[in-house]
C-alpha positions in Angstrom: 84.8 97.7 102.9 87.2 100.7 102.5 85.7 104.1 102.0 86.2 105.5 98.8 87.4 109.1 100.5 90.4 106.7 102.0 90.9 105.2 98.2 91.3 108.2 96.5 93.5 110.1 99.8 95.8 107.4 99.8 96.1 107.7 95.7 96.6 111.0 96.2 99.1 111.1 99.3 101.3 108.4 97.0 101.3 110.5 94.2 102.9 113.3 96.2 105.1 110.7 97.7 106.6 109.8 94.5 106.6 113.0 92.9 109.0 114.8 95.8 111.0 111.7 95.8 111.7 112.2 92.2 112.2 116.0 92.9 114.6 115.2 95.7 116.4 113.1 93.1 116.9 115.7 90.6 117.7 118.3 93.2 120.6 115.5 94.4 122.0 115.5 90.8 121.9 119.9 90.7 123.4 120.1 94.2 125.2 117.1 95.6 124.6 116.8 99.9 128.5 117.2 101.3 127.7 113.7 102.2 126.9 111.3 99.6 124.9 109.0 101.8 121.9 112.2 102.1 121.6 112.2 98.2 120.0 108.7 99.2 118.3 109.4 102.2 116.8 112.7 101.2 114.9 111.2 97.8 113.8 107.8 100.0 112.7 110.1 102.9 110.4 112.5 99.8 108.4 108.9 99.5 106.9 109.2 102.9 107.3 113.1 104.3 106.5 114.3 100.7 106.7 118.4 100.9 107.6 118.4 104.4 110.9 117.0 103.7 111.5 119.1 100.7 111.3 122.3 102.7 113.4 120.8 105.7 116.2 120.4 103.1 115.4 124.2 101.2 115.7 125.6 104.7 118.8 123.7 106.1 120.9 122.2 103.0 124.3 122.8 104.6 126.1 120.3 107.0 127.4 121.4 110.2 125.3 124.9 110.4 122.0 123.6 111.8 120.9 123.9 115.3 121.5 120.8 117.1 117.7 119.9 117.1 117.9 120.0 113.4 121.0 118.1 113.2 119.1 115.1 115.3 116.6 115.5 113.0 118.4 114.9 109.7 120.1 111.7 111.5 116.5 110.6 112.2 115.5 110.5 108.9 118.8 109.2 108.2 117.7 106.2 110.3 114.0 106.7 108.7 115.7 106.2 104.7 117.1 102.8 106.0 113.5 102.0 107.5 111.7 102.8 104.1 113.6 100.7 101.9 113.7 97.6 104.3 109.5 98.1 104.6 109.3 98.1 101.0 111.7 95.4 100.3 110.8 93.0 102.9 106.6 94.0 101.8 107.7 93.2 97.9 109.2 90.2 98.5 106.4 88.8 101.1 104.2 89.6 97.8 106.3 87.4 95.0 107.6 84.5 97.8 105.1 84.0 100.5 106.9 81.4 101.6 109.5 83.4 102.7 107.3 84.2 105.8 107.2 80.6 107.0 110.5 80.7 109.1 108.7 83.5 110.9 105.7 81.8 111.9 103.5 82.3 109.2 101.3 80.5 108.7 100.6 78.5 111.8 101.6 80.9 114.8 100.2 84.0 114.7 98.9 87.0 112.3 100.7 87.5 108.7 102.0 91.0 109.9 103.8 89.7 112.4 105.8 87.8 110.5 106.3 90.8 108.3 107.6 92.8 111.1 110.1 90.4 111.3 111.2 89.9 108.3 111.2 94.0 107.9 113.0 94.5 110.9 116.5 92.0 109.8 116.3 94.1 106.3 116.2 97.5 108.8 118.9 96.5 110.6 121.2 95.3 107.3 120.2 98.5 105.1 120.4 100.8 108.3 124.1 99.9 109.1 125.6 100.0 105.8 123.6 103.8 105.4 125.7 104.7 109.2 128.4 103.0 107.9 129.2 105.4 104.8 127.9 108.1 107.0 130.6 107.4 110.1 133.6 105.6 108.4 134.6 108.2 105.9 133.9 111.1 108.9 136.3 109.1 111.5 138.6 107.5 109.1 137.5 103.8 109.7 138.7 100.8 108.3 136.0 98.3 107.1 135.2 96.1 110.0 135.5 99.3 112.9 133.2 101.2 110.7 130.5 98.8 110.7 130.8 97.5 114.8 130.6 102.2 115.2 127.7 101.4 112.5 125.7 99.3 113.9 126.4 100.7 118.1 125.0 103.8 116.5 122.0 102.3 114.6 120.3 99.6 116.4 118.9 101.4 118.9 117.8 104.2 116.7 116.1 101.8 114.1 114.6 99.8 117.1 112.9 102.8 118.0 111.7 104.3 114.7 110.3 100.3 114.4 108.5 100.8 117.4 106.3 103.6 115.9 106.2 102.5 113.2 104.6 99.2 114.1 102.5 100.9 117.0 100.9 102.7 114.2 101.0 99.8 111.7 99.0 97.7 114.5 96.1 100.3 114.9 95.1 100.4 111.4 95.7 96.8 110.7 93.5 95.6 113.7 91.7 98.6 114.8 91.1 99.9 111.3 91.5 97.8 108.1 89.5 94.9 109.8 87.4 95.9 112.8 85.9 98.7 111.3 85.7 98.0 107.7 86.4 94.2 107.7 89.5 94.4 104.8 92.4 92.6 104.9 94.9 95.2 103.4 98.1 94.4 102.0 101.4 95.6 100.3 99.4 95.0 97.2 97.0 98.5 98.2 97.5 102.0 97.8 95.5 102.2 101.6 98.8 100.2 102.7 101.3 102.4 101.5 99.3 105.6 103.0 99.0 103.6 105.9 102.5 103.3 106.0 103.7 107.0 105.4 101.4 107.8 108.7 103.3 105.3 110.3 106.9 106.0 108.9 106.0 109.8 110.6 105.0 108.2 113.4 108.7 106.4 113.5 110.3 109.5 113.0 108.6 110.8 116.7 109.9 107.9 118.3 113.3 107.9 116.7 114.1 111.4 116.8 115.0 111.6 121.4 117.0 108.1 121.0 118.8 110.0 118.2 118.9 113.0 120.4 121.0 110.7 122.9 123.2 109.4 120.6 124.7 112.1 119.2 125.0 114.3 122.3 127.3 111.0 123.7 129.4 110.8 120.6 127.8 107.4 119.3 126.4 108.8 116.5 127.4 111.6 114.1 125.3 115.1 113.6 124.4 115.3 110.2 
């Protein structure tokens, strides 16, 4: 049985969620990010990093005046906004169509969240090139079909990596957590999910944020 401390913190830790989101949003409206694709990623990025990514963007607002170790952090959470909507898409729709899991191997092969990482990780890669691809096209002038081959060299391996902390951390309170200690068999449908979730997106952000680093020291992707 979940403990009612984790309830109420994961009530609480969504709450904050949403409210910076919706912040973010009306702060997008008042002053527009010079590129449009941030007044999307900033708002997703407030569902998971809450105040933490509301002061990142009071302290450095501007593009092209950061520190590079700032820069590779806004493309991070670039990469992270991408991440966050294909979780919660892929999670929704799991929810209303089960069967949507059974290509995947579920039921039959292996654990349900298995499948789900699947299934999540073909919406991260869709979502995540189209956000690089209004980032990079309009910046280098691309037509249509260079802009998304520069989108997706410069995304894969950054969503790959933000995937593979966020799963990492996804796996310990699945397995190590939700069932072997308190013998629950969470799902999208739970608040202790989602709070699960925002640990692990942070944890993405760790594991994205020297791949990103690489990238955009070799020209691959652009600093934000």
């Amino acid at each position: 049985m979940i403990p009612v401390w984790f309830s109420t913190l994961s009530w609480i830790a969504l709450l904050v969620g949403v409210a910076s989101c919706l912040y973010l949003v009306v702060e997008m409206r008042r002053n527009p990010p010079h590129m449009a694709i941030m007044a999307w990623v900033w708002p997703i990025c407030g569902l998971f990093a809450g105040p933490l990514v509301i002061w990142f963007r009071a302290r450095w607002p501007g593009h092209g005046d950061a520190p590079f170790p700032v820069s590779v952090a806004k493309g991070t959470l670039h990469c992270g906004a991408g991440c966050t909507l294909a979780d919660i898409a892929a999670e929704s729709l799991a929810l209303a169509i089960p069967a949507i899991l059974i290509p995947f191997g579920f039921p039959g092969f292996w654990d349900r969240i298995f499948a789900l990482w699947a299934v999540s990780y073909i919406f991260a890669l869709a979502i995540g090139i189209v956000f690089q691809y209004f980032s990079i096209a309009p910046m280098r002038g691309l037509k249509l079909g260079e802009g998304l081959r520069a989108a997706a060299k410069a995304d894969v391996a950054s969503l790959t990596a933000w995937q593979v902390g966020m799963y990492g951390v996804m796996a310990i309170f699945h397995f190590a957590i939700f069932k072997a200690i308190w013998g629950a068999d969470v799902t999208a449908a739970q608040p202790e999910f989602w709070f699960a979730m925002q640990i692990a997106m942070l944890a993405g952000f760790v594991t994205a944020y020297p791949v990103n680093w690489a990238l955009i020291r070799a020209g691959v992707k652009e600093a934000m």
